[in-house]
mmCIF file of the N, C-alpha and C atoms, coordinates in Angstrom:
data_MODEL
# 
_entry.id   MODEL 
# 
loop_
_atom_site.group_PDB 
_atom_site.id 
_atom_site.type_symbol 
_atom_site.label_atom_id 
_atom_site.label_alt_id 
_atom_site.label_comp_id 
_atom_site.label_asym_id 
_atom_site.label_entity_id 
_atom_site.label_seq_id 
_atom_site.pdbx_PDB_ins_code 
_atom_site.Cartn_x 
_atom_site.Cartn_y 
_atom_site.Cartn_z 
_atom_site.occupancy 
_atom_site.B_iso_or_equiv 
_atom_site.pdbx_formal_charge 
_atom_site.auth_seq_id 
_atom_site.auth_comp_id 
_atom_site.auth_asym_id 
_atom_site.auth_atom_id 
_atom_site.pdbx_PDB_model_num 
ATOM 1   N N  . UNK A 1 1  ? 17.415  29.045 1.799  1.00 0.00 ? 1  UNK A N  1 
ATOM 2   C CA . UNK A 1 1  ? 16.512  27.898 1.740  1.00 0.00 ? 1  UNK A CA 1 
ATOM 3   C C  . UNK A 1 1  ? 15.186  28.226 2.426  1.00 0.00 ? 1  UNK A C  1 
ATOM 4   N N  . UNK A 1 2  ? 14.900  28.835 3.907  1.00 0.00 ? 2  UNK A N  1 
ATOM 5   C CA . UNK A 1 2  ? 14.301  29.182 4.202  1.00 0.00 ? 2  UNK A CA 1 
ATOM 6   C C  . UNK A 1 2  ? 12.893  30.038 3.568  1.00 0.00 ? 2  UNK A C  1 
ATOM 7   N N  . UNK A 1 3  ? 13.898  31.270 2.752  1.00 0.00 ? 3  UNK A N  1 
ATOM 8   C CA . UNK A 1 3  ? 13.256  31.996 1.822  1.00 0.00 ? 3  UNK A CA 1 
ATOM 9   C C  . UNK A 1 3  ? 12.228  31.547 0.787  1.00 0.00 ? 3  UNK A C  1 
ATOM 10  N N  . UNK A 1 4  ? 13.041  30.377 0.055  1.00 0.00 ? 4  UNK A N  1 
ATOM 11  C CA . UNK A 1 4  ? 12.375  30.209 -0.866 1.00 0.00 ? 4  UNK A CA 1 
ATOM 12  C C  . UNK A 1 4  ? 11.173  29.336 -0.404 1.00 0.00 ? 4  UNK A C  1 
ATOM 13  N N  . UNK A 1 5  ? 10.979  28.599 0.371  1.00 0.00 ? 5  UNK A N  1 
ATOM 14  C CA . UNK A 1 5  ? 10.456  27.948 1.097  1.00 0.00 ? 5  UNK A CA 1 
ATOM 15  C C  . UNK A 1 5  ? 9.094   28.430 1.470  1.00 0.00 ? 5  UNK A C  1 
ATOM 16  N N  . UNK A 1 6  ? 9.583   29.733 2.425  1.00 0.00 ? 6  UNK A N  1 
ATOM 17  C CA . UNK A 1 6  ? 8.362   30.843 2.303  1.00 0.00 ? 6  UNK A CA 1 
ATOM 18  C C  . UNK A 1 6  ? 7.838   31.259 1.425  1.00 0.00 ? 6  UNK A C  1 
ATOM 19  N N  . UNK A 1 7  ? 8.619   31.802 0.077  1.00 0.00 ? 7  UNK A N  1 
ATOM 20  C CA . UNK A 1 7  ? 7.814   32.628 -1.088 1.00 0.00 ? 7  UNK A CA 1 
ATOM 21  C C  . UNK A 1 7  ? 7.141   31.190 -1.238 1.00 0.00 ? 7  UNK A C  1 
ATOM 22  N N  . UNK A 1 8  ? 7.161   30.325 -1.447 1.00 0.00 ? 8  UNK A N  1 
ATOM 23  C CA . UNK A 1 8  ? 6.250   28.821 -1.957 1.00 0.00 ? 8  UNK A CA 1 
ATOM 24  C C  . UNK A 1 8  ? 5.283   28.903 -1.279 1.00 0.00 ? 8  UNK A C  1 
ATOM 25  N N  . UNK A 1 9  ? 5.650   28.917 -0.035 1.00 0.00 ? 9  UNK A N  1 
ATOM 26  C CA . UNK A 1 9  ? 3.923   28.692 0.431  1.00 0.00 ? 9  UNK A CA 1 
ATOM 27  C C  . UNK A 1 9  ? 3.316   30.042 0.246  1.00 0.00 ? 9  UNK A C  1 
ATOM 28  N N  . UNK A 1 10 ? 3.422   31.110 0.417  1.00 0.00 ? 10 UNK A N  1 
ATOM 29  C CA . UNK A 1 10 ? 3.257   32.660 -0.319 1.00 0.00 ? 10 UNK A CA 1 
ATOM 30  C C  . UNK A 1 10 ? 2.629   32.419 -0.929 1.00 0.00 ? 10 UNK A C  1 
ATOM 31  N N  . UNK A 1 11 ? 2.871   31.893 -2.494 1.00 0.00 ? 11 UNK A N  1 
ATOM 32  C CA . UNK A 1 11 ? 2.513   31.522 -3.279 1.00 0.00 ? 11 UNK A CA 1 
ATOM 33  C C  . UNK A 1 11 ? 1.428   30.986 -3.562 1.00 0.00 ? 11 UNK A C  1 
ATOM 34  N N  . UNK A 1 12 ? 1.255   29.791 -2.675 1.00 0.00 ? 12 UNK A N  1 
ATOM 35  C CA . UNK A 1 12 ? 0.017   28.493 -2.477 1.00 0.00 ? 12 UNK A CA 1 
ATOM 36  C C  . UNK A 1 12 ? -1.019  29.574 -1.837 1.00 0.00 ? 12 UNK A C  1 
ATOM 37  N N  . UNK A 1 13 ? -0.403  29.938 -0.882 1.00 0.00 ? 13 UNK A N  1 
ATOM 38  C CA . UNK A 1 13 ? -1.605  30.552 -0.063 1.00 0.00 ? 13 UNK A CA 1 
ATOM 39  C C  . UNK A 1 13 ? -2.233  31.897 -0.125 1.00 0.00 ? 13 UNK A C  1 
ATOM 40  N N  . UNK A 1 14 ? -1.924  32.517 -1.195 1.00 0.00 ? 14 UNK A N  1 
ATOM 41  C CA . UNK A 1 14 ? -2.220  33.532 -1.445 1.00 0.00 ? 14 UNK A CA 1 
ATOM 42  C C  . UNK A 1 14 ? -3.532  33.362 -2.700 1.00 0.00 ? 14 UNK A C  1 
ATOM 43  N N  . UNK A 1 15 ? -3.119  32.883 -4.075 1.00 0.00 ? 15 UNK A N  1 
ATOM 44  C CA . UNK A 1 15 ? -4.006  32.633 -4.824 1.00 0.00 ? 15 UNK A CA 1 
ATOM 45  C C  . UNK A 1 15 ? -5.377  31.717 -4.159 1.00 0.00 ? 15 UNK A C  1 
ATOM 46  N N  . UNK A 1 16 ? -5.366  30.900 -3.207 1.00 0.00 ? 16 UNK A N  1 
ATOM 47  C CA . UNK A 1 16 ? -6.513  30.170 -2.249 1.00 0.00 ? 16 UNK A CA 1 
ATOM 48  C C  . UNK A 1 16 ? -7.278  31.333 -1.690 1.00 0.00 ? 16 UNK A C  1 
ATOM 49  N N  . UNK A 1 17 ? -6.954  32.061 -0.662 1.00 0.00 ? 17 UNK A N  1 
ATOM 50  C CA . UNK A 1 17 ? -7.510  32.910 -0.308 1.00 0.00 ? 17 UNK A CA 1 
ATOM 51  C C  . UNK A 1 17 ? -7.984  34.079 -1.121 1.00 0.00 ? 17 UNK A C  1 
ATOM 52  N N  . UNK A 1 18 ? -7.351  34.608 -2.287 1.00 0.00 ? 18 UNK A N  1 
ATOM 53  C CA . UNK A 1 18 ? -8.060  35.796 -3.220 1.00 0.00 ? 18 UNK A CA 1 
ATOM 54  C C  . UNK A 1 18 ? -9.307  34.580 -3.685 1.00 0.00 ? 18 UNK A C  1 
ATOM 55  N N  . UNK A 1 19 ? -9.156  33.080 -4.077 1.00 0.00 ? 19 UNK A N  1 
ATOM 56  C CA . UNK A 1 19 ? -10.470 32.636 -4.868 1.00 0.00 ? 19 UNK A CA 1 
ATOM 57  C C  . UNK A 1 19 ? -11.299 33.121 -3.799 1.00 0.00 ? 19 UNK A C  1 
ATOM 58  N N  . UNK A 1 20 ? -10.973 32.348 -2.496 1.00 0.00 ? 20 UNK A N  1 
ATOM 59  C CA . UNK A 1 20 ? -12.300 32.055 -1.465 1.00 0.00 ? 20 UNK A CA 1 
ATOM 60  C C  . UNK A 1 20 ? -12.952 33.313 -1.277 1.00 0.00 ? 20 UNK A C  1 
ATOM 61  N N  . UNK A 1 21 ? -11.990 35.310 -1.070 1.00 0.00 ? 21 UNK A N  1 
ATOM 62  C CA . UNK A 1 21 ? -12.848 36.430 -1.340 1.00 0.00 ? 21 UNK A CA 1 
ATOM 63  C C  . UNK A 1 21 ? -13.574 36.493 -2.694 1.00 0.00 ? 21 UNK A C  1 
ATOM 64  N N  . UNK A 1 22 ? -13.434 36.055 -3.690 1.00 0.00 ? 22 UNK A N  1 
ATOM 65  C CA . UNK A 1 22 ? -13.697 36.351 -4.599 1.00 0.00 ? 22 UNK A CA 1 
ATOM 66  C C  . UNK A 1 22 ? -15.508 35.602 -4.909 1.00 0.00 ? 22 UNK A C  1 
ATOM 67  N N  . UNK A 1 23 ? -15.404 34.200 -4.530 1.00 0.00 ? 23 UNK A N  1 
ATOM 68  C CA . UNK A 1 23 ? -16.358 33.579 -4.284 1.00 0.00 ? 23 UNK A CA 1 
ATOM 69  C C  . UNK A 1 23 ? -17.010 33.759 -3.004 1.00 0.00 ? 23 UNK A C  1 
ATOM 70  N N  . UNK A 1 24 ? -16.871 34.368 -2.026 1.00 0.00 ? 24 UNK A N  1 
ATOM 71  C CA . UNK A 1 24 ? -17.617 34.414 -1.306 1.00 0.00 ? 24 UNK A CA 1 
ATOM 72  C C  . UNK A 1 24 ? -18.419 36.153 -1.953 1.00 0.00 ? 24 UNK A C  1 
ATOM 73  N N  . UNK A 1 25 ? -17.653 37.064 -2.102 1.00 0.00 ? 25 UNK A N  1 
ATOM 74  C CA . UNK A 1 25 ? -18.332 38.984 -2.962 1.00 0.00 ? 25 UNK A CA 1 
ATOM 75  C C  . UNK A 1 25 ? -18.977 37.986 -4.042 1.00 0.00 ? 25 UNK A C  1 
ATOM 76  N N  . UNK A 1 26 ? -18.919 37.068 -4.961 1.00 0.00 ? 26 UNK A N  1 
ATOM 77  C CA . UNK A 1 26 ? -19.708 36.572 -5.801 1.00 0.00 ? 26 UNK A CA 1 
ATOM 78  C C  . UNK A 1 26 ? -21.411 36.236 -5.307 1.00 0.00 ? 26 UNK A C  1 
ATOM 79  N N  . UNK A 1 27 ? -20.766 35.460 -4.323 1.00 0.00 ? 27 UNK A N  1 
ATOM 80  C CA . UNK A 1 27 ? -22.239 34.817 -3.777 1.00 0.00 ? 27 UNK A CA 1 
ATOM 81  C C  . UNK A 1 27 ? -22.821 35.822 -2.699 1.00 0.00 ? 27 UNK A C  1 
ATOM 82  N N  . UNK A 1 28 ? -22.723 36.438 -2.407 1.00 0.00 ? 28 UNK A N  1 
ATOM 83  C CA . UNK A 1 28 ? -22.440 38.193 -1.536 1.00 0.00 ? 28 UNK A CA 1 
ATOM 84  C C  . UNK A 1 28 ? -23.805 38.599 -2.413 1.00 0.00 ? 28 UNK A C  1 
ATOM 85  N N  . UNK A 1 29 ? -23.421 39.127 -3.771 1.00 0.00 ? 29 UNK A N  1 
ATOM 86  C CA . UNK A 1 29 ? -23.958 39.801 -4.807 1.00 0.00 ? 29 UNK A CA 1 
ATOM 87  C C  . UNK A 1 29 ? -24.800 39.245 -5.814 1.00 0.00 ? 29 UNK A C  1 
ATOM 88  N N  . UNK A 1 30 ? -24.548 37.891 -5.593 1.00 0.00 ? 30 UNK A N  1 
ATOM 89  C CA . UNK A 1 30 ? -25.668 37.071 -5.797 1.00 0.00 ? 30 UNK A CA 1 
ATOM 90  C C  . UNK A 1 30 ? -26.955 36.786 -4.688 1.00 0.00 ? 30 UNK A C  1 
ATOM 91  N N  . UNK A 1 31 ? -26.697 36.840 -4.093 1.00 0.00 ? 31 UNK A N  1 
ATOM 92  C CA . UNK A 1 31 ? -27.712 36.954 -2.618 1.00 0.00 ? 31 UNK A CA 1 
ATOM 93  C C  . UNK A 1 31 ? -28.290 38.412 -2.547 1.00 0.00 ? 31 UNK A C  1 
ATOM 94  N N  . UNK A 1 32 ? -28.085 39.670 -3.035 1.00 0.00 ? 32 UNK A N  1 
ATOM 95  C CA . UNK A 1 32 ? -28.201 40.653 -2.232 1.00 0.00 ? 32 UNK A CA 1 
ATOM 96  C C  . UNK A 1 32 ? -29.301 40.779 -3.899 1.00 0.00 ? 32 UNK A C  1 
ATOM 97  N N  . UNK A 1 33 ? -28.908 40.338 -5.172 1.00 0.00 ? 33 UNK A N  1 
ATOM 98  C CA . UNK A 1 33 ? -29.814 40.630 -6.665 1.00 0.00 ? 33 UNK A CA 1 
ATOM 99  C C  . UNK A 1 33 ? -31.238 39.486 -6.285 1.00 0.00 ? 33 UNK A C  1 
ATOM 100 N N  . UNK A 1 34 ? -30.753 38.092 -6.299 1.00 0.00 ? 34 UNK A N  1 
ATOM 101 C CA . UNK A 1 34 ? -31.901 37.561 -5.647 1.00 0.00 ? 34 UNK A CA 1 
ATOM 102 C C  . UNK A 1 34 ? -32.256 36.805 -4.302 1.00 0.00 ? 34 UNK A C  1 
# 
């Protein structure tokens, strides 16, 4: 129970954080062109 519990939030909190790198190297490289 535990387990699965963990892979869930794993889950949640993993795809959140790749957007927020992803959008922040976006706006990174948008800042650095203009």
């Amino acid at each position: 129970m535990k387990s699965i519990r963990y892979h869930l939030h794993f889950m949640v909190l993993f795809p959140i954080s790749v957007g927020i790198s992803s959008v922040n190297l976006f706006f990174g490289v948008q800042y650095s062109l203009f």
